[in-house]
PDB file of the backbone (N, CA, C, O) and the ligand in Angstrom, with CONECT records:
HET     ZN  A 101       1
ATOM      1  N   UNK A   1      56.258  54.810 -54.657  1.00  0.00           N
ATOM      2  CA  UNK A   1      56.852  55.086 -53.343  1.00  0.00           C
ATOM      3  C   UNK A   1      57.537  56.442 -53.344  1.00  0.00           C
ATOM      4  O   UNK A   1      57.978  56.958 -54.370  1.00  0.00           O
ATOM      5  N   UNK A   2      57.608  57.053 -51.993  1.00  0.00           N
ATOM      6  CA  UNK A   2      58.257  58.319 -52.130  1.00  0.00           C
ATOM      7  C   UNK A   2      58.386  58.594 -50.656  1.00  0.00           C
ATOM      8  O   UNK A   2      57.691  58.879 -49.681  1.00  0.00           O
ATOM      9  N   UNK A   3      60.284  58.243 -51.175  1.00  0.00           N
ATOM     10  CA  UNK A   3      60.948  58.655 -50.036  1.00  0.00           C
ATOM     11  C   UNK A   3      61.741  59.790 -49.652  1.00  0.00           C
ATOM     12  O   UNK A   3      62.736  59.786 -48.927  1.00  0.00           O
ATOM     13  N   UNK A   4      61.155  60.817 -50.256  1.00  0.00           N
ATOM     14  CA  UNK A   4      61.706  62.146 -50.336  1.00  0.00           C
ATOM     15  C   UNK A   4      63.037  62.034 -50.911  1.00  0.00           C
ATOM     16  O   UNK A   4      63.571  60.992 -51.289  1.00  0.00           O
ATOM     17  N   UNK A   5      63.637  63.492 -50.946  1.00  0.00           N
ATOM     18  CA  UNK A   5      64.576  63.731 -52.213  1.00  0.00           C
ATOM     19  C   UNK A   5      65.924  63.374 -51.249  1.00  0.00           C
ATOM     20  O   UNK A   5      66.897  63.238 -51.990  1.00  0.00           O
ATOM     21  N   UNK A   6      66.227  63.210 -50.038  1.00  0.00           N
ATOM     22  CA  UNK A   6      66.952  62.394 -49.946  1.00  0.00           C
ATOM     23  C   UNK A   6      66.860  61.283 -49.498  1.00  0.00           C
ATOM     24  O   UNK A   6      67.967  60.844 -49.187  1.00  0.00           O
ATOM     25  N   UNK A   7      65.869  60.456 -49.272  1.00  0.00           N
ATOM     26  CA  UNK A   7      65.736  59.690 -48.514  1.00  0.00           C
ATOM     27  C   UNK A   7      66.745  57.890 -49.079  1.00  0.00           C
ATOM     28  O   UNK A   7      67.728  57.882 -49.821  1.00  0.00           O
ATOM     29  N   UNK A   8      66.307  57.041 -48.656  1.00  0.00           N
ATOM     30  CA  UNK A   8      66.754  56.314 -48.800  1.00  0.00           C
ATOM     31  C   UNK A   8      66.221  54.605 -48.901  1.00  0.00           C
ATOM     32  O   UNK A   8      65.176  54.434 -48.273  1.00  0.00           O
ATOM     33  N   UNK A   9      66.619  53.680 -49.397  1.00  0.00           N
ATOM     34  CA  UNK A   9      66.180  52.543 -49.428  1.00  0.00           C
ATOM     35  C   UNK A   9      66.100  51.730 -48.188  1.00  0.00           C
ATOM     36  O   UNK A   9      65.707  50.566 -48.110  1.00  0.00           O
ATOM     37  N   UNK A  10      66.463  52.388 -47.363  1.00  0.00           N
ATOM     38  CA  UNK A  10      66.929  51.693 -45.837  1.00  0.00           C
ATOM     39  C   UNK A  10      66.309  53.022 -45.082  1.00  0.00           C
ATOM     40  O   UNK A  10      66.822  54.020 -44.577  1.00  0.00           O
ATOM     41  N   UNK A  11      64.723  52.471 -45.278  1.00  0.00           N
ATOM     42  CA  UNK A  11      63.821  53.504 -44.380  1.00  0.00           C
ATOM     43  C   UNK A  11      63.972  53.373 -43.004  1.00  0.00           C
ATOM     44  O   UNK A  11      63.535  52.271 -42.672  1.00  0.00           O
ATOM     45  N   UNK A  12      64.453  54.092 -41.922  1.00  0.00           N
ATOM     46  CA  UNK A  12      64.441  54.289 -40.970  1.00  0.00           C
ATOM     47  C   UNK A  12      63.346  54.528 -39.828  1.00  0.00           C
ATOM     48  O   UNK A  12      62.730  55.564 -39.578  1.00  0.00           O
ATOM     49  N   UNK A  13      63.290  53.502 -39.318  1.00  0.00           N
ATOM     50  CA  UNK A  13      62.094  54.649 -38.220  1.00  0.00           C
ATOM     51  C   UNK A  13      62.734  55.155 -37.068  1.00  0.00           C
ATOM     52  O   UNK A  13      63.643  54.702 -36.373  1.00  0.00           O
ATOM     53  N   UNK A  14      61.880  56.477 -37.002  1.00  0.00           N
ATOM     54  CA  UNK A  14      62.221  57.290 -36.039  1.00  0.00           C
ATOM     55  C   UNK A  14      61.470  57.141 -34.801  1.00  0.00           C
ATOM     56  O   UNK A  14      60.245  57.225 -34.716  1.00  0.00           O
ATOM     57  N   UNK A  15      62.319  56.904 -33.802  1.00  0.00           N
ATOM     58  CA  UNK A  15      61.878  56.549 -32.565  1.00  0.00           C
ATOM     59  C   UNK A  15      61.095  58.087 -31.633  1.00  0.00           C
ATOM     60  O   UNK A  15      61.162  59.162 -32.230  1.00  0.00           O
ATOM     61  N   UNK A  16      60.730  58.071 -30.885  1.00  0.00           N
ATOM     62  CA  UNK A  16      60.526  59.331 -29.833  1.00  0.00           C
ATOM     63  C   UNK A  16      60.927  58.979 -28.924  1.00  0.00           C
ATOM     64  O   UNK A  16      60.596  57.973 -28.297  1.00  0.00           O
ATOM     65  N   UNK A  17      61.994  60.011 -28.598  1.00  0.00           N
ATOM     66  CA  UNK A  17      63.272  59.851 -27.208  1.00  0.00           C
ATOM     67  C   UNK A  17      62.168  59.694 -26.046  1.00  0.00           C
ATOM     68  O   UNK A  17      62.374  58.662 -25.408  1.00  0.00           O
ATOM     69  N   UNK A  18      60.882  60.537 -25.520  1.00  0.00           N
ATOM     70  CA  UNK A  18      60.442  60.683 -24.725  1.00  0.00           C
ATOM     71  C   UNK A  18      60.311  59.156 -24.188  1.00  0.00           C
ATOM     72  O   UNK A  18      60.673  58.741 -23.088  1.00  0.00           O
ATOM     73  N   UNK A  19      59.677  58.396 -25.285  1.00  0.00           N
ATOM     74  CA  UNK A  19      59.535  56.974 -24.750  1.00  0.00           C
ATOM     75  C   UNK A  19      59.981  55.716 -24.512  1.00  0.00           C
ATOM     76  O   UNK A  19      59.556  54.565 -24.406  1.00  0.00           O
ATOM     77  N   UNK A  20      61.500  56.657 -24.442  1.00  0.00           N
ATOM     78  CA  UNK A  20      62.842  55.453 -24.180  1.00  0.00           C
ATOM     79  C   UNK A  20      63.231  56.008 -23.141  1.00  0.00           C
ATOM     80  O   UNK A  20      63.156  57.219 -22.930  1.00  0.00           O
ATOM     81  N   UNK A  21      63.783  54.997 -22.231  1.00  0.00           N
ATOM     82  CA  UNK A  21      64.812  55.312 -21.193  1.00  0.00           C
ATOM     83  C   UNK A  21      66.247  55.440 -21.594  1.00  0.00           C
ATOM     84  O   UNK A  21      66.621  55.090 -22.713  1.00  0.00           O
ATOM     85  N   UNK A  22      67.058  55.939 -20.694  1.00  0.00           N
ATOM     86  CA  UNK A  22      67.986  56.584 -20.708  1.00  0.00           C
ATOM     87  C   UNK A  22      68.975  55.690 -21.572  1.00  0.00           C
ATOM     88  O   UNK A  22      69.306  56.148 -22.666  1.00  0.00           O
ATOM     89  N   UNK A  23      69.437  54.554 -21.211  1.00  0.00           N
ATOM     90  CA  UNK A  23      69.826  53.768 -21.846  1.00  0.00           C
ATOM     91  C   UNK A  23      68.938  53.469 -23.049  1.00  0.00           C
ATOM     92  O   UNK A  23      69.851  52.797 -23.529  1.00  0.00           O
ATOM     93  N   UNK A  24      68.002  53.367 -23.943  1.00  0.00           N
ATOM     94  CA  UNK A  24      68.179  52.910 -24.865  1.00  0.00           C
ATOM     95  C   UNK A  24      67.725  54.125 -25.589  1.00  0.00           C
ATOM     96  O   UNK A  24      67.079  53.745 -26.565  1.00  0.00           O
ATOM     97  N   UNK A  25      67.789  55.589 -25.529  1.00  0.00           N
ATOM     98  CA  UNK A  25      68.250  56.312 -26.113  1.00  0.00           C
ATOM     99  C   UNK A  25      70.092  56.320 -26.065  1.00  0.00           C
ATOM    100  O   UNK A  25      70.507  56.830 -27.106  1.00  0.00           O
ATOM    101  N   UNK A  26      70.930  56.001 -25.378  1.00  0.00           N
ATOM    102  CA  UNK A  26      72.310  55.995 -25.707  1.00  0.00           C
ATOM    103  C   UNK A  26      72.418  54.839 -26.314  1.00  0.00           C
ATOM    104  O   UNK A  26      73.615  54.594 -26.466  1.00  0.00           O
ATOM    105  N   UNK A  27      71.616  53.844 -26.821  1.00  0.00           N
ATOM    106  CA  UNK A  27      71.819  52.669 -27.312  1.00  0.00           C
ATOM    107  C   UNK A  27      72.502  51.060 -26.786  1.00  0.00           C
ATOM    108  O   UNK A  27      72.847  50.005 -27.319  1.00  0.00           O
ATOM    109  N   UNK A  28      72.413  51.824 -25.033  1.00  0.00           N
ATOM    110  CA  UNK A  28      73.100  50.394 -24.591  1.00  0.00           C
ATOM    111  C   UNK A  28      72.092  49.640 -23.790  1.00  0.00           C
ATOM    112  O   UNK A  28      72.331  49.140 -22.691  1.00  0.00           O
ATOM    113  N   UNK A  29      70.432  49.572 -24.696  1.00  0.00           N
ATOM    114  CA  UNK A  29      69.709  48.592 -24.384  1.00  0.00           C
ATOM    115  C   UNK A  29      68.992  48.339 -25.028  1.00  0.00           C
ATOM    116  O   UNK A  29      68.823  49.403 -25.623  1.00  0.00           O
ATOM    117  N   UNK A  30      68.148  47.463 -25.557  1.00  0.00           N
ATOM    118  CA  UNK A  30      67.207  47.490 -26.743  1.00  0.00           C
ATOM    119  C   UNK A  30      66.307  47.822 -26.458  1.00  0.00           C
ATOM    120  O   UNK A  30      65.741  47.534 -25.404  1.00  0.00           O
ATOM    121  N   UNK A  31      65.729  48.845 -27.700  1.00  0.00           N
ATOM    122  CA  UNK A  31      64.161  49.698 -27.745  1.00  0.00           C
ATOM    123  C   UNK A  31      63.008  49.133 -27.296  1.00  0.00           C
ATOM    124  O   UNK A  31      62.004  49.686 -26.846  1.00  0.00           O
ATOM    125  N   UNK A  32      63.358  47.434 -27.538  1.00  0.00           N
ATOM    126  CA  UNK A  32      62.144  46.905 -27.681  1.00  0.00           C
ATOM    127  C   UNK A  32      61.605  46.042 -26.362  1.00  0.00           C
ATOM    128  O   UNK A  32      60.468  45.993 -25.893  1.00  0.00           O
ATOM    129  N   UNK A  33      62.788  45.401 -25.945  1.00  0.00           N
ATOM    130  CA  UNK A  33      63.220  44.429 -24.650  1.00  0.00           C
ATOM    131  C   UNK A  33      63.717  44.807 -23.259  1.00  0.00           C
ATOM    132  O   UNK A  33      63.752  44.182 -22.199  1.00  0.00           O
ATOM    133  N   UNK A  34      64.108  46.093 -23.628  1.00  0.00           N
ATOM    134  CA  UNK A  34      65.520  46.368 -22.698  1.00  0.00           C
ATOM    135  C   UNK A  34      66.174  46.131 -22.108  1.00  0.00           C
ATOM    136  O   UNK A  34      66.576  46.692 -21.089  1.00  0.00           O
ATOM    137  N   UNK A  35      66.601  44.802 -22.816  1.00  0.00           N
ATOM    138  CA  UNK A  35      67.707  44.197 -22.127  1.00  0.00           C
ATOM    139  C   UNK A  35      69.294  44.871 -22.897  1.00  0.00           C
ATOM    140  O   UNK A  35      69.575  45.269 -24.028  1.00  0.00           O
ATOM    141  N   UNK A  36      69.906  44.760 -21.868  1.00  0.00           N
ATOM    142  CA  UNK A  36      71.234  45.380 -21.862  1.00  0.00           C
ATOM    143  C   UNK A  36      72.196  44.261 -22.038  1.00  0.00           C
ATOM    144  O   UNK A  36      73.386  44.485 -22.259  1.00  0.00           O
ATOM    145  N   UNK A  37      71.796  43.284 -21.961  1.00  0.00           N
ATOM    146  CA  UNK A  37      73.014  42.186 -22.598  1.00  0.00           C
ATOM    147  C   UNK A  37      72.485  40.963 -22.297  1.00  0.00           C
ATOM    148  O   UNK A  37      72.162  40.402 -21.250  1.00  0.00           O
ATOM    149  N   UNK A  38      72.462  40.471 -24.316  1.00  0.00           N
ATOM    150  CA  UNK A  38      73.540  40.639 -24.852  1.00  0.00           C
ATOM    151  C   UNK A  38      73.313  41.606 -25.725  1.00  0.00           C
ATOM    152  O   UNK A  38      72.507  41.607 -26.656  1.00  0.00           O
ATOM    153  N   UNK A  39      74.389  42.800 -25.241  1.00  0.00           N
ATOM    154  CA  UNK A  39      74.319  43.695 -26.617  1.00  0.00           C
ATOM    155  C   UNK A  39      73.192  44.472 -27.499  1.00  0.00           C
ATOM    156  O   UNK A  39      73.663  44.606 -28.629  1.00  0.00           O
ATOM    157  N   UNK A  40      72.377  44.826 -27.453  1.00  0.00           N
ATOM    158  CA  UNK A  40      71.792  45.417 -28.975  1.00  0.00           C
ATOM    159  C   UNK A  40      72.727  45.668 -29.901  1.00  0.00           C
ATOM    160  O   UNK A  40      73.750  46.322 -29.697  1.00  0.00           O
ATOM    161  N   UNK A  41      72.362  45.092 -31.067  1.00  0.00           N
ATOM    162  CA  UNK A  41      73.569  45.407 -32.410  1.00  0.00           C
ATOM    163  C   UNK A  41      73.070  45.939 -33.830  1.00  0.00           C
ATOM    164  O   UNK A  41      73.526  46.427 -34.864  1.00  0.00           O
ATOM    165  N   UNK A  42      71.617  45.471 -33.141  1.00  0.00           N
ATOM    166  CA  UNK A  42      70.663  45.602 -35.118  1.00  0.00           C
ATOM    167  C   UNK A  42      70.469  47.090 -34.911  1.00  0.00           C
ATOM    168  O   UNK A  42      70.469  47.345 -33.706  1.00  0.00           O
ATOM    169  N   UNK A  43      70.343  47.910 -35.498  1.00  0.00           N
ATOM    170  CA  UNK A  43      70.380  49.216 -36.099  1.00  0.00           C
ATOM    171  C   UNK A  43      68.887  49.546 -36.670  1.00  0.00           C
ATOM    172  O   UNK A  43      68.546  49.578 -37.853  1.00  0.00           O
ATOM    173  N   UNK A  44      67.778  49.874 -35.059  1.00  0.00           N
ATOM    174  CA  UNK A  44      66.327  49.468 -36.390  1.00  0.00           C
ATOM    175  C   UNK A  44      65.784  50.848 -36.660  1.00  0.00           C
ATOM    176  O   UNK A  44      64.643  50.844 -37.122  1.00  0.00           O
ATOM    177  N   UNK A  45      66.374  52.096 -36.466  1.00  0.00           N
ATOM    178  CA  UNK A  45      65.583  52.699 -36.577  1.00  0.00           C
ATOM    179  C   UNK A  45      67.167  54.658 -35.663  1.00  0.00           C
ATOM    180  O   UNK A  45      68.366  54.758 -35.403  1.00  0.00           O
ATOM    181  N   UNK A  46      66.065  55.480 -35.616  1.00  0.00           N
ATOM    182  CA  UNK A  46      67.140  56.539 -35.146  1.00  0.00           C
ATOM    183  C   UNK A  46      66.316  57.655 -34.032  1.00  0.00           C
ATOM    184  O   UNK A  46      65.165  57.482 -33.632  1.00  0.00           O
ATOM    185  N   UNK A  47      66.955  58.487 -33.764  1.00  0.00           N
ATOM    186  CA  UNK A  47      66.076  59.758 -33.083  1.00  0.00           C
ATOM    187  C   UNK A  47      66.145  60.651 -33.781  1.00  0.00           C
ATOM    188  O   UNK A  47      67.049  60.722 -34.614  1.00  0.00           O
ATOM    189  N   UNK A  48      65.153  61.654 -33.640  1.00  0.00           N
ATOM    190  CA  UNK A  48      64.892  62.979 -34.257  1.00  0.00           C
ATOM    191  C   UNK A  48      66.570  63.807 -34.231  1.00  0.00           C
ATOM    192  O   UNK A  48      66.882  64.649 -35.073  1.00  0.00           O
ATOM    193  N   UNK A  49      67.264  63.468 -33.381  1.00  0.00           N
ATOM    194  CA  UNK A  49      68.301  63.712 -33.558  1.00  0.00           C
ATOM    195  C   UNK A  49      69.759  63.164 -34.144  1.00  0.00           C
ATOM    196  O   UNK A  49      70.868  63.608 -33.849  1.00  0.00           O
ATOM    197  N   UNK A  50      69.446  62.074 -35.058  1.00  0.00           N
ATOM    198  CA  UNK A  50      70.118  61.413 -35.801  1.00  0.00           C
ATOM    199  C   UNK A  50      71.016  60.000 -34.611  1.00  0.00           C
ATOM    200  O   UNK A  50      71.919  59.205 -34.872  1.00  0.00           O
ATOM    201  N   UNK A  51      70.545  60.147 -33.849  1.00  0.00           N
ATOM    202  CA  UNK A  51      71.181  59.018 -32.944  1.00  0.00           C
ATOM    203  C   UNK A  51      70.564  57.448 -33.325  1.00  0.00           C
ATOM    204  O   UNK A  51      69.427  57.066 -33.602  1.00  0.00           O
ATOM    205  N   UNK A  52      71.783  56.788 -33.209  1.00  0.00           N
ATOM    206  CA  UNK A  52      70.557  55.328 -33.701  1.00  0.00           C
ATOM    207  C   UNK A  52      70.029  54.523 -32.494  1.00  0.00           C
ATOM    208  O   UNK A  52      70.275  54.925 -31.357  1.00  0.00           O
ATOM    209  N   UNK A  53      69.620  53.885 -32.613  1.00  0.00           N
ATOM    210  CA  UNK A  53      68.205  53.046 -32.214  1.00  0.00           C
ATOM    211  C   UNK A  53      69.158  51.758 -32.178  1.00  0.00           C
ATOM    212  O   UNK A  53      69.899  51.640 -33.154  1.00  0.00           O
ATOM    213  N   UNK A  54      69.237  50.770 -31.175  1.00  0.00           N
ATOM    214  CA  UNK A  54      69.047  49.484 -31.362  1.00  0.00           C
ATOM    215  C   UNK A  54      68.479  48.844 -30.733  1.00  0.00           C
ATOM    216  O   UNK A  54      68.008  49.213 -29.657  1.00  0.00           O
ATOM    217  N   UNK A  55      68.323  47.411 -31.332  1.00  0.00           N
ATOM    218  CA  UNK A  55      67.793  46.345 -30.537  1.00  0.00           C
ATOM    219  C   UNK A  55      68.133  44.871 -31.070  1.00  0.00           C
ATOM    220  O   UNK A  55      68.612  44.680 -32.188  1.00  0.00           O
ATOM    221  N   UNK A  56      67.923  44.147 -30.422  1.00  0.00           N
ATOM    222  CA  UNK A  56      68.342  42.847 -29.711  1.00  0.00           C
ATOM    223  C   UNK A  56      68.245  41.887 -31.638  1.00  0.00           C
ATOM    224  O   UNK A  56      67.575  42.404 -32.532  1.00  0.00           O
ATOM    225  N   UNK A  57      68.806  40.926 -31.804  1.00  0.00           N
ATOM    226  CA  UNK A  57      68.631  40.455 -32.924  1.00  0.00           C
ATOM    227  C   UNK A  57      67.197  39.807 -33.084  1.00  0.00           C
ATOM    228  O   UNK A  57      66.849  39.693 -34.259  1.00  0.00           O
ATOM    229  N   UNK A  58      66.352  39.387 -32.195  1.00  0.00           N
ATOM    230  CA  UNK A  58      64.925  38.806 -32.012  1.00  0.00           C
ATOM    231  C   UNK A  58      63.966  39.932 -32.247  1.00  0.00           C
ATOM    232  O   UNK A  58      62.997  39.766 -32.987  1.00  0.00           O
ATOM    233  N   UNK A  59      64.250  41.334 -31.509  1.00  0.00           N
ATOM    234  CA  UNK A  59      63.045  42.324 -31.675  1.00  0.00           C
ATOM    235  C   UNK A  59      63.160  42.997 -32.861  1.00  0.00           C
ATOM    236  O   UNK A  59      62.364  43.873 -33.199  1.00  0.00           O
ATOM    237  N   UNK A  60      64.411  42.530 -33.732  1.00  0.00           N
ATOM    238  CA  UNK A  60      64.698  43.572 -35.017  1.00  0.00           C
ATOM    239  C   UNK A  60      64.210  42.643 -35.835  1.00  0.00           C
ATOM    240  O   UNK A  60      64.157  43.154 -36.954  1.00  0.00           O
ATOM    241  N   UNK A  61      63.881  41.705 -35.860  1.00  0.00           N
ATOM    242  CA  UNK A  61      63.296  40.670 -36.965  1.00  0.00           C
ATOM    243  C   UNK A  61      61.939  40.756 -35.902  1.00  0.00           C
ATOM    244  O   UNK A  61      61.038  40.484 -36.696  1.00  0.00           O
ATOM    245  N   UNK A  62      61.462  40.912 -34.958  1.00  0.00           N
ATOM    246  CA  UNK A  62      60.122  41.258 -34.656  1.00  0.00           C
ATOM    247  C   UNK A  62      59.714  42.665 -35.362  1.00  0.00           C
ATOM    248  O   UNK A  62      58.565  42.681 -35.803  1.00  0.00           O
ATOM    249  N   UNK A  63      60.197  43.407 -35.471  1.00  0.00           N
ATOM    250  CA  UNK A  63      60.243  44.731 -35.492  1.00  0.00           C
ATOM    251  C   UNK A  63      59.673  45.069 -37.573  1.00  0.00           C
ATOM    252  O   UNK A  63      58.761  45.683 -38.128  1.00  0.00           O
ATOM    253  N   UNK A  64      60.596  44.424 -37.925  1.00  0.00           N
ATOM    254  CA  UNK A  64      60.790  44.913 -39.271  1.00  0.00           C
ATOM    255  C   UNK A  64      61.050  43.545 -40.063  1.00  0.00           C
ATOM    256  O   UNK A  64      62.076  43.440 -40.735  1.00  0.00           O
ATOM    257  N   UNK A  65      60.358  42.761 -40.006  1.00  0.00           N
ATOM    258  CA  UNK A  65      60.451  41.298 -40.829  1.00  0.00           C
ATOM    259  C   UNK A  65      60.825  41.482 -42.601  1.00  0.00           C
ATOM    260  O   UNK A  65      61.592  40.957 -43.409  1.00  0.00           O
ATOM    261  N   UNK A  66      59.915  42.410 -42.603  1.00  0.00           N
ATOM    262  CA  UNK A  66      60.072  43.123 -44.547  1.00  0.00           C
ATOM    263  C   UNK A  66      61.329  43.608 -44.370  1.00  0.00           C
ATOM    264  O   UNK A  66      61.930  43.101 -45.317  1.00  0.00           O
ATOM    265  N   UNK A  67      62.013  44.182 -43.840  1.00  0.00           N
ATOM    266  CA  UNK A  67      62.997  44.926 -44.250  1.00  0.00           C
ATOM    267  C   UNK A  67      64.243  44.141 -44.130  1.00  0.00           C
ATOM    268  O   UNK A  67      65.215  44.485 -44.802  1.00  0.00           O
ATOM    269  N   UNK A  68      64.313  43.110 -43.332  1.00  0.00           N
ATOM    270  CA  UNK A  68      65.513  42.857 -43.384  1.00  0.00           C
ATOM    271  C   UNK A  68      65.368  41.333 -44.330  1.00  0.00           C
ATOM    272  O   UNK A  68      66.279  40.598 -44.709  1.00  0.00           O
ATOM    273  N   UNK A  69      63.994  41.203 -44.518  1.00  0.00           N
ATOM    274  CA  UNK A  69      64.198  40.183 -45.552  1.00  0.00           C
ATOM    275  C   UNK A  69      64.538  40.785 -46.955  1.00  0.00           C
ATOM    276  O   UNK A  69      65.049  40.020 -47.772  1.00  0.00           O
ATOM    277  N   UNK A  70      64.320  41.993 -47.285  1.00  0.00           N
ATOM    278  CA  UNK A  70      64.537  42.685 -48.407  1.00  0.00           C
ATOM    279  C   UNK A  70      66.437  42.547 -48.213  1.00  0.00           C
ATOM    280  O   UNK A  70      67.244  42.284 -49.104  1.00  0.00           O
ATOM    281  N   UNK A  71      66.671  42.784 -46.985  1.00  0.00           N
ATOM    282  CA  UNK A  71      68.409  43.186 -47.192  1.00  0.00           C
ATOM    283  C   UNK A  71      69.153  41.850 -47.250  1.00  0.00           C
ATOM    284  O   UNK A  71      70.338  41.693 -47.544  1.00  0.00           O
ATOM    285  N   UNK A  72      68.249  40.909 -46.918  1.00  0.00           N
ATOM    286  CA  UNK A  72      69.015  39.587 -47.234  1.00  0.00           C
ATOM    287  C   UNK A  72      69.047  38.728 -48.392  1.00  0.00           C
ATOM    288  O   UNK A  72      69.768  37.772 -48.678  1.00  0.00           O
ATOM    289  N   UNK A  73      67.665  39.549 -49.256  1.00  0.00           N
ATOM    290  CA  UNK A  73      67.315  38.967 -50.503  1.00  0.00           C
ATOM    291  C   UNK A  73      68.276  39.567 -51.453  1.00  0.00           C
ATOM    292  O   UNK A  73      68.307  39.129 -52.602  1.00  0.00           O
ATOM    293  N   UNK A  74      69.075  40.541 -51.086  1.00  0.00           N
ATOM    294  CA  UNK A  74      69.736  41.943 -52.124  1.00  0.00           C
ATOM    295  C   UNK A  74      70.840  40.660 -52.451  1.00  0.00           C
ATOM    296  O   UNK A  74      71.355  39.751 -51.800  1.00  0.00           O
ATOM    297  N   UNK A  75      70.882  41.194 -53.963  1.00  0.00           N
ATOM    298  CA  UNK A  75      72.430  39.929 -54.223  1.00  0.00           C
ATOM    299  C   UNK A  75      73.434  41.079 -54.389  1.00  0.00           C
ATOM    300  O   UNK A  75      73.528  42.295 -54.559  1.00  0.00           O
ATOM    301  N   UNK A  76      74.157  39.887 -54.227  1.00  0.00           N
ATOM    302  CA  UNK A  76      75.640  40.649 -54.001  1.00  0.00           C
ATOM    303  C   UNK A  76      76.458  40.986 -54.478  1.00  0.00           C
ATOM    304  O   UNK A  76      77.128  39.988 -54.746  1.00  0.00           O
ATOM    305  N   UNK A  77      77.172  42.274 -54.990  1.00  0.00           N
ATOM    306  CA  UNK A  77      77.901  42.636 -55.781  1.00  0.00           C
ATOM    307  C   UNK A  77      79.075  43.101 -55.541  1.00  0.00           C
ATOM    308  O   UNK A  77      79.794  43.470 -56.469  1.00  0.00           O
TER     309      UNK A  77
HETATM  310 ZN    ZN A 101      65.259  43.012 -27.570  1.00  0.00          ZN2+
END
């Protein structure tokens, strides 16, 4: 694997602003649903401009099933 020299274990995807609306580039709707409440809280991803991404707790386990089973499998230290 190679996640560049800084990258990280908590691969991010990067969204394209163009194909979000206004709200869920400011993050107060989910990327995936856009629903605006309840809340987006999961953290799935960012913009080219370091802004994050959310969405709804259903589309982030739609979204990325591997990844957050990896962060739930991590034991705890
Ligand atoms: Zn959603």
């Amino acid at each position: 694997m190679n996640w560049g020299p800084t990258g990280t274990a908590q691969d991010m995807l990067t969204f394209d602003p163009d194909q979000l609306s206004w709200a869920q580039r400011e993050g107060d709707a989910c990327v995936v649903c856009h629903k605006k409440w309840p809340r987006p809280r999961v953290r799935v991803g960012r913009l080219p401009d370091d802004s994050a991404v959310l969405a709804c707790n259903d589309c982030a386990e739609a979204l990325m099933p591997a990844s957050l089973a990896t962060v739930v499998a991590f034991p705890a230290r």
